[in-house]
C-alpha atoms as a printed R data frame, in Angstrom:
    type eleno elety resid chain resno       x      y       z
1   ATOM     1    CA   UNK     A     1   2.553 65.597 -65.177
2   ATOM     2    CA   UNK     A     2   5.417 67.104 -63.776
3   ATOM     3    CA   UNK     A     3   7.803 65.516 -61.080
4   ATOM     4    CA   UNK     A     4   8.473 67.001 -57.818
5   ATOM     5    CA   UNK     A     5  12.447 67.232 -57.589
6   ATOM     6    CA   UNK     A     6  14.630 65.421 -55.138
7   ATOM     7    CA   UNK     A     7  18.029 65.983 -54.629
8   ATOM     8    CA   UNK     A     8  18.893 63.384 -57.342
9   ATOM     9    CA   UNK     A     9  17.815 62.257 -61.001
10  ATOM    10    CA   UNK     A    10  15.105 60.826 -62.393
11  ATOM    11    CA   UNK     A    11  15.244 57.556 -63.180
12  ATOM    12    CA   UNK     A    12  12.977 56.842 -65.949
13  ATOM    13    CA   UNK     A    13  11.996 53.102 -66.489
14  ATOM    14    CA   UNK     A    14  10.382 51.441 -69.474
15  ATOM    15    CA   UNK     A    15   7.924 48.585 -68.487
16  ATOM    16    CA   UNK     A    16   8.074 45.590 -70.786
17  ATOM    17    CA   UNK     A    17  11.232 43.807 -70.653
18  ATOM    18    CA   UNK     A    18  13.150 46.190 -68.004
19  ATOM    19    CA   UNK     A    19  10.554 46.091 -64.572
20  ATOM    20    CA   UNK     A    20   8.486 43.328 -65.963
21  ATOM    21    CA   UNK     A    21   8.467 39.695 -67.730
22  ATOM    22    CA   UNK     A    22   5.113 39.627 -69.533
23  ATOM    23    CA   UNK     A    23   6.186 36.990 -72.121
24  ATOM    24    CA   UNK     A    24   3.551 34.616 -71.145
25  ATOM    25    CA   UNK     A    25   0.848 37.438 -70.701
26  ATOM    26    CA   UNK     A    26   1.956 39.191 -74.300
27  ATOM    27    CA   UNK     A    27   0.839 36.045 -76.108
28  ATOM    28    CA   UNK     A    28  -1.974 35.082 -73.877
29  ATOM    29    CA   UNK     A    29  -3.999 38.863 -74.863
30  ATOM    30    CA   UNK     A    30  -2.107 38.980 -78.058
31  ATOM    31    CA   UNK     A    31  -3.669 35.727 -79.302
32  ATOM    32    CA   UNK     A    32  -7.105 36.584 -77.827
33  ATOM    33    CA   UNK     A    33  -7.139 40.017 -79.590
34  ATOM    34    CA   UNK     A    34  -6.258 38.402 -82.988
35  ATOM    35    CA   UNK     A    35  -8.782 35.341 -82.778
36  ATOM    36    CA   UNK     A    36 -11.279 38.282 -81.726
37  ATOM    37    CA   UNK     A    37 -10.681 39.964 -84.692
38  ATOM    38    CA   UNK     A    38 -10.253 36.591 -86.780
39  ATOM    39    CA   UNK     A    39 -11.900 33.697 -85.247
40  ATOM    40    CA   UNK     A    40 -10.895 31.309 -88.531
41  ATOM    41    CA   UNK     A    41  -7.274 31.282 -87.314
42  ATOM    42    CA   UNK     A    42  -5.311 28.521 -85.361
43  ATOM    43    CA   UNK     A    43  -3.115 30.069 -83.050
44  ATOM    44    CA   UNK     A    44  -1.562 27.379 -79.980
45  ATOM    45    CA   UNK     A    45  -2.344 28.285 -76.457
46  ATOM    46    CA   UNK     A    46   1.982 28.458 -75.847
47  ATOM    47    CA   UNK     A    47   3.338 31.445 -77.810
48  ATOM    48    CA   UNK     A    48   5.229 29.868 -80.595
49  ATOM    49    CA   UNK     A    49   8.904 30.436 -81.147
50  ATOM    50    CA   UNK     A    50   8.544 32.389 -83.552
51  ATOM    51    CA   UNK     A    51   6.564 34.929 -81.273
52  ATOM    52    CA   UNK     A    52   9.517 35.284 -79.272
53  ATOM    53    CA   UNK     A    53  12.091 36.157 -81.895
54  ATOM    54    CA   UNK     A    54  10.170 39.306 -82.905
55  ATOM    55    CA   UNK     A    55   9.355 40.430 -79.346
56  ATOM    56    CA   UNK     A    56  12.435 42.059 -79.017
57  ATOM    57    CA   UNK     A    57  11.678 44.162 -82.533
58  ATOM    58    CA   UNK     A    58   7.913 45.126 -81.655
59  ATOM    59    CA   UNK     A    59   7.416 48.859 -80.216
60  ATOM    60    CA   UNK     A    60   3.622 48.557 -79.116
61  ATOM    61    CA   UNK     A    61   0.731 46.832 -78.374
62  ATOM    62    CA   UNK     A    62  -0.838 46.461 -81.241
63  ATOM    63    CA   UNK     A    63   1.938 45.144 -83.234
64  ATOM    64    CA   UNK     A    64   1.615 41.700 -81.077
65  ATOM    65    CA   UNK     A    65  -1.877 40.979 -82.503
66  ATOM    66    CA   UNK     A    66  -1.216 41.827 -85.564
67  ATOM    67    CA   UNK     A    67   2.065 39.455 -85.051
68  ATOM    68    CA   UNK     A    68  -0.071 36.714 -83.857
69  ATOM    69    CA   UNK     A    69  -2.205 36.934 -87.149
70  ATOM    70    CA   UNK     A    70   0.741 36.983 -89.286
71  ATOM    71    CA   UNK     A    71   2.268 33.477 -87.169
72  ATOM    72    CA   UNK     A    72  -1.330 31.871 -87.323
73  ATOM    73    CA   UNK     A    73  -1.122 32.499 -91.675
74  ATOM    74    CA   UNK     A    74  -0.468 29.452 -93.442
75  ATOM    75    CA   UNK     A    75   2.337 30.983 -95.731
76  ATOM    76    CA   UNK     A    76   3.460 33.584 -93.296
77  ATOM    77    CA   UNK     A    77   6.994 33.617 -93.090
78  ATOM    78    CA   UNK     A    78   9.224 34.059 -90.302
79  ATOM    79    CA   UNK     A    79  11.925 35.138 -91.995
80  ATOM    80    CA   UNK     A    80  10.733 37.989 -93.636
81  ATOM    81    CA   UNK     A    81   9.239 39.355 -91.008
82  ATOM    82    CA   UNK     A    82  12.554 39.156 -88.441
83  ATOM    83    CA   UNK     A    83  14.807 40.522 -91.563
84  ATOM    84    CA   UNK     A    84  12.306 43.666 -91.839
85  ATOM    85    CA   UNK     A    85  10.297 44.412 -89.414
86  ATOM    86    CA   UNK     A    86   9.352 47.714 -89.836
87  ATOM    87    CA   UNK     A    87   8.507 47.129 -93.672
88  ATOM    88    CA   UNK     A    88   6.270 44.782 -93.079
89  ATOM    89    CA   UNK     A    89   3.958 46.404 -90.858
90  ATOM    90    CA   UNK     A    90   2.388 47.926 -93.373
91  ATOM    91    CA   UNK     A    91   1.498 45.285 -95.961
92  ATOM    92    CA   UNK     A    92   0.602 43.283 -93.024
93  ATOM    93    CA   UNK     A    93  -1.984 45.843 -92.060
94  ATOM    94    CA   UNK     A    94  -3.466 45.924 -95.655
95  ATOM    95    CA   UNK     A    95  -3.457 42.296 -95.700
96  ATOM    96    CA   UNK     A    96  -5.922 42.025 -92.588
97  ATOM    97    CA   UNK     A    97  -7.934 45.245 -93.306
98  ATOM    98    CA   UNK     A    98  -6.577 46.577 -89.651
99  ATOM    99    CA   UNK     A    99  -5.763 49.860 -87.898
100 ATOM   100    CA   UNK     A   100  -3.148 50.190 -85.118
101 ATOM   101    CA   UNK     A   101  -6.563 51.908 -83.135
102 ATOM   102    CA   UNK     A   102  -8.089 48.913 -84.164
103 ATOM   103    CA   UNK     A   103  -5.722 46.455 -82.760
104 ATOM   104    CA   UNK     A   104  -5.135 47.938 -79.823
105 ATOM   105    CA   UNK     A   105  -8.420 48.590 -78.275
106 ATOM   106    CA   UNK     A   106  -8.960 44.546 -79.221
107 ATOM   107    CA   UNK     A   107  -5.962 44.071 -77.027
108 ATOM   108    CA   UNK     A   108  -7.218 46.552 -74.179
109 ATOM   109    CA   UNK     A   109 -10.978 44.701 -74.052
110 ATOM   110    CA   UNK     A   110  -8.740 41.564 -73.891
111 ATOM   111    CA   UNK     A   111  -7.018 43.201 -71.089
112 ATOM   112    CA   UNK     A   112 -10.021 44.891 -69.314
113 ATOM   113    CA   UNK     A   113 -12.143 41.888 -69.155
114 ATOM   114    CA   UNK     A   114  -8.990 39.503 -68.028
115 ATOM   115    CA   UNK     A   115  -8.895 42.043 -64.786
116 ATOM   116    CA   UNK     A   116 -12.197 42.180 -64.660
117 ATOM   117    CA   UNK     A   117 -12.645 38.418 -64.534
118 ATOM   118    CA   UNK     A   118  -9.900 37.183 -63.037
119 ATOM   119    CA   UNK     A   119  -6.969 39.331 -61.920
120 ATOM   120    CA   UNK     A   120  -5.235 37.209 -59.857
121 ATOM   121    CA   UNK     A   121  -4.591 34.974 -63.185
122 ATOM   122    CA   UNK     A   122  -3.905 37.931 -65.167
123 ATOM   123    CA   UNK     A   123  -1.502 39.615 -63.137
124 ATOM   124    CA   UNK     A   124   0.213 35.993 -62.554
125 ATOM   125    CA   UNK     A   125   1.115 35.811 -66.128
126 ATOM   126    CA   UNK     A   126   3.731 38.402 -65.318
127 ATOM   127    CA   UNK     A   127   6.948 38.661 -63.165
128 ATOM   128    CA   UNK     A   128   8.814 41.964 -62.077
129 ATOM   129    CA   UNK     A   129  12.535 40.390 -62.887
130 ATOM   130    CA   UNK     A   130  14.649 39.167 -60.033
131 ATOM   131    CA   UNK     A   131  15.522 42.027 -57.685
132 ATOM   132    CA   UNK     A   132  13.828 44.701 -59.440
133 ATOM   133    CA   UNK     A   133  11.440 45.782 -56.791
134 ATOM   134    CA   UNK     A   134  13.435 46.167 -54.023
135 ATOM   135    CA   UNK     A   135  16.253 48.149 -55.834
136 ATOM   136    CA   UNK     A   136  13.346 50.459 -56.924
137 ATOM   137    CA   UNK     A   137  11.799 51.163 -53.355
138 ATOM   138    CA   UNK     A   138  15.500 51.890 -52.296
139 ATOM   139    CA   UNK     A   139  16.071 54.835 -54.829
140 ATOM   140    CA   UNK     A   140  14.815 57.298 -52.597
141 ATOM   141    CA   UNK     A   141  17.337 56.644 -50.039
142 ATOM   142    CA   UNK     A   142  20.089 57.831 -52.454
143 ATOM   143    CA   UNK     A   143  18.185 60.949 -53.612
144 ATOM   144    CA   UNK     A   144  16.794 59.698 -56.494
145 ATOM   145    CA   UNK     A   145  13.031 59.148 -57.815
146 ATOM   146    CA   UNK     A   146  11.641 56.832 -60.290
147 ATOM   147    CA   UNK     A   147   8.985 57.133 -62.847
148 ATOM   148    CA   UNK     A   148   7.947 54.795 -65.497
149 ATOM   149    CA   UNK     A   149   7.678 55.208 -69.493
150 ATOM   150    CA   UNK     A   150   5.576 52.463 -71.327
151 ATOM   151    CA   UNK     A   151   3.811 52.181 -74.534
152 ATOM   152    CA   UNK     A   152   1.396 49.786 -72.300
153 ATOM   153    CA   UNK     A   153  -1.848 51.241 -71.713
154 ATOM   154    CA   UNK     A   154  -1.507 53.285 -68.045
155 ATOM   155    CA   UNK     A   155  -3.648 51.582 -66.602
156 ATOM   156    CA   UNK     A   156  -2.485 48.028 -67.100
157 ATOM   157    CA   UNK     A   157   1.060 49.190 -65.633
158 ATOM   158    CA   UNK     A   158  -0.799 50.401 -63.162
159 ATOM   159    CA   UNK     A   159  -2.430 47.101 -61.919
160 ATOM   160    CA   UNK     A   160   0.854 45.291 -61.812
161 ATOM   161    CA   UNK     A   161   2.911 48.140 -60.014
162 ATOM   162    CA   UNK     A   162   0.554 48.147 -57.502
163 ATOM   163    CA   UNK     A   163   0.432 44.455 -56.784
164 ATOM   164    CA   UNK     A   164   3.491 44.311 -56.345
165 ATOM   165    CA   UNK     A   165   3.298 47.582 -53.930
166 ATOM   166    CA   UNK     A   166   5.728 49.915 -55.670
167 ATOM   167    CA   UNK     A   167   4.730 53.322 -55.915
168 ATOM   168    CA   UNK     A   168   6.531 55.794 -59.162
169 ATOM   169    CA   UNK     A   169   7.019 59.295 -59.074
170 ATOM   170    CA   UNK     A   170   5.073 59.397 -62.381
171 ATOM   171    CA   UNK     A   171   3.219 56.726 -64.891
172 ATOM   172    CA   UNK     A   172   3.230 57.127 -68.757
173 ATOM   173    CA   UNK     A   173   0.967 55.220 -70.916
174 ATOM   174    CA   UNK     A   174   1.125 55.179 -74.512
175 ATOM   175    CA   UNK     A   175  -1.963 57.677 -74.018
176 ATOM   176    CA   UNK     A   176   0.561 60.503 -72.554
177 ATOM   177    CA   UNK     A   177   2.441 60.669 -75.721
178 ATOM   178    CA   UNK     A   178   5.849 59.234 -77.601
179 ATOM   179    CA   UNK     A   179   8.510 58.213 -75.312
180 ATOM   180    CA   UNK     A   180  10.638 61.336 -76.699
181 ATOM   181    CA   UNK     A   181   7.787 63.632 -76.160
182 ATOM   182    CA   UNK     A   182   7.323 62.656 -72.698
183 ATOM   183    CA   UNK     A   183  10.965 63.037 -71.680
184 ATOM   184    CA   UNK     A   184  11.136 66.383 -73.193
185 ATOM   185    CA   UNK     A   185   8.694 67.280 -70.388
186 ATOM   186    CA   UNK     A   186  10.630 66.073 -67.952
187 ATOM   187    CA   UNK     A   187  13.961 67.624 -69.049
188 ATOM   188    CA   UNK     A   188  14.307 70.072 -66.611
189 ATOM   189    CA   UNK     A   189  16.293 67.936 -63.933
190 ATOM   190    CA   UNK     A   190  18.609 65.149 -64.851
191 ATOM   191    CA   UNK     A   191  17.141 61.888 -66.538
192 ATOM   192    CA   UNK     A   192  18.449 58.516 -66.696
193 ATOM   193    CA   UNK     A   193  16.586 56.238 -68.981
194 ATOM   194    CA   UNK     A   194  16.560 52.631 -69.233
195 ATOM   195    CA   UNK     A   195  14.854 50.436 -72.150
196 ATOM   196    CA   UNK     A   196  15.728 47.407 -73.759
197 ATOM   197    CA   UNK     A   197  14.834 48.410 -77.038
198 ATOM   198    CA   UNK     A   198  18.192 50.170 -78.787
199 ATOM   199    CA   UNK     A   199  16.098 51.762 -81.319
200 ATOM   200    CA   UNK     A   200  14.199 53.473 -78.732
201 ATOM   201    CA   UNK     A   201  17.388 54.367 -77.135
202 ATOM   202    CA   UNK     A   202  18.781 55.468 -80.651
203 ATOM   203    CA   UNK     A   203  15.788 57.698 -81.470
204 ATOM   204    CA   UNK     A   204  15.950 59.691 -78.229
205 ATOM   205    CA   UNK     A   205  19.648 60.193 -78.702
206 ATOM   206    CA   UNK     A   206  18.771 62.023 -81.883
207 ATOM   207    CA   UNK     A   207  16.135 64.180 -80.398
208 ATOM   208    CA   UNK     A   208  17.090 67.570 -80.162
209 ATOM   209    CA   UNK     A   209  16.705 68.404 -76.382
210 ATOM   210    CA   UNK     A   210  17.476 65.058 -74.789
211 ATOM   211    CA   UNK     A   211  21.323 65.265 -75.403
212 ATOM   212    CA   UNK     A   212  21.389 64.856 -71.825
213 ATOM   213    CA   UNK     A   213  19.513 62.101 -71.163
214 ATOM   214    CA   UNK     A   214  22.410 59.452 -69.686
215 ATOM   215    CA   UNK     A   215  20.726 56.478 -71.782
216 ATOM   216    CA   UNK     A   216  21.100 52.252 -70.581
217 ATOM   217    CA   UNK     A   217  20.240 49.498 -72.559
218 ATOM   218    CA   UNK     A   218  19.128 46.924 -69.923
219 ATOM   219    CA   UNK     A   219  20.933 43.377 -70.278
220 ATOM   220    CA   UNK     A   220  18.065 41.333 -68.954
221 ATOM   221    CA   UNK     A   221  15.600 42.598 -71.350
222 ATOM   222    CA   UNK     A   222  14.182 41.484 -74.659
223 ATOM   223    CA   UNK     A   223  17.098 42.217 -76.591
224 ATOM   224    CA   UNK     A   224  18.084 41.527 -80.433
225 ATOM   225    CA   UNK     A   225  21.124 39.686 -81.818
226 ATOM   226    CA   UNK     A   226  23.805 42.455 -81.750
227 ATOM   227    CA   UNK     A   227  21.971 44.970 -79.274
228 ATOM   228    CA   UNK     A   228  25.113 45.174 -77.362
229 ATOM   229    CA   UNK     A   229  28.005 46.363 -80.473
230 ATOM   230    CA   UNK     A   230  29.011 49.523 -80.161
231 ATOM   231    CA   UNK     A   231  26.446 50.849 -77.218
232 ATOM   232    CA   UNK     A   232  29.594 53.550 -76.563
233 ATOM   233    CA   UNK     A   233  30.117 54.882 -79.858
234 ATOM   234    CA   UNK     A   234  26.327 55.486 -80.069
235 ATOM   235    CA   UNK     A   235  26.741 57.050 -76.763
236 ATOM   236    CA   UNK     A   236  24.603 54.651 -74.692
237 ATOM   237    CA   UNK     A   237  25.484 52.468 -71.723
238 ATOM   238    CA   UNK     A   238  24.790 48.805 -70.899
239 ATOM   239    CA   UNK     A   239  23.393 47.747 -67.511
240 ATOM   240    CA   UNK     A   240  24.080 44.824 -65.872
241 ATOM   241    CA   UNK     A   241  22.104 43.392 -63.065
242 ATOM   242    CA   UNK     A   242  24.948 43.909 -60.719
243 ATOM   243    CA   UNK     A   243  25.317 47.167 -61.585
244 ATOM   244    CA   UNK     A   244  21.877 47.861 -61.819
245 ATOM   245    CA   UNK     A   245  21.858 46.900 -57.973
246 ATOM   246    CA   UNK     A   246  25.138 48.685 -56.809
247 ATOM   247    CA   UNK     A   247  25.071 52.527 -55.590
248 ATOM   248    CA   UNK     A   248  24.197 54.947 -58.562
249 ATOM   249    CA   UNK     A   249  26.973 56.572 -58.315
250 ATOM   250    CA   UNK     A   250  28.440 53.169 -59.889
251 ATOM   251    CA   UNK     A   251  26.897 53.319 -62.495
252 ATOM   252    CA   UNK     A   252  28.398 53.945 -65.960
């Protein structure tokens, strides 16, 4: 999809954790999906503490189930998994016999049938964070358009942007691509992106092509101990609400 140009950037938003708090609804599905696929476990209807530590490490959908599984384990351990993440997706996998395909179309049915049943509950799981709407319908008055960038599945973004009235440029799903593959696509007028997952930000400062990109690590989101050290030195800039809210041209 390509994006009409105004006179100003693109801002390009992840979901999760910048527009949106799901915390509630990412344990809710996540916990479904899992006892779906493993009805012997015992997972608590609150997502456990430990659920929220790793939030701010997991990339997409279908690591939450498979999170959820590892939690409800009676010798999982906690530790191992916050110290490395990434290294212990794959054992974890092998453990349960799973596929990432296989985990996340248990958390779209989850998903599907929640909106299908009741969406009113479903979509009240979630909050768009404080201020976050109308700061997004006023872009257009300064030029600038919006789009969003989400390893959520299109059409779930969908629901919520829409009940909540707000209208992108563009919607990505995780079905559209990688994150970096989608913003090469949109490189030919500026981009501003804003996640709050570094690595994320990280990996599309490598990406040949993107040098451009003015990157923001969002200060409300679900953010890791140290996120913040040395954002300039990597070349990436931190966002605070205020500024977030104050003319773009104020922005770092």
């Amino acid at each position: 999809m390509v994006v009409a140009s105004p006179s100003g950037p693109l801002l390009v938003f992840d979901f999760d954790g910048v527009l949106v708090d799901g915390m509630r609804e990412y344990w809710w599905s996540a916990r479904r999906a899992a006892l779906a696929l493993a009805p012997q476990l015992s997972l608590p209807e609150d997502a456990p503490v430990g659920f929220a530590r790793l939030r701010p490490l997991i990339h997409h959908g279908w690591e939450m189930v498979l999170m959820a599984a590892e939690l409800g384990r009676a010798d999982g351990d906690l530790a191992s998994l916050l110290a490395d993440y990434d290294g212990a997706l794959k054992p974890a996998l092998e453990r349960w016999g799973w596929s990432p395909q296989q985990l996340q179309g248990a958390l779209e049915s989850v998903r599907c049938e929640a909106i299908a049943s009741d969406r009113s509950g479903w979509l009240a799981l979630h909050r768009f964070f404080p201020g976050v709407p109308e700061r997004l319908a006023a872009l257009g008055q300064e030029g600038a358009s919006w789009a969003v960038l989400t390893t959520k599945g299109r059409a779930f973004a969908a629901e919520l942007l829409a009940a909540a009235a707000l209208e992108p440029a563009a919607l990505y799903g995780h079905e559209q691509g990688s994150k970096t593959e989608v913003l090469l696509q949109l490189r030919h007028r500026p981009l501003w992106f804003m996640e709050d997952r570094r690595p994320t930000l990280e990996l599309v400062r490598a990406t040949p092509g993107l040098e451009a990109v003015r990157c923001f690590l969002v200060a409300w989101g679900y953010l890791a101990p140290g996120d913040r050290q040395g954002l300039e030195a990597a070349g990436l800039h931190w966002l605070e609400p205020a500024t977030f809210q104050s003319p773009l041209a104020h922005w770092p």
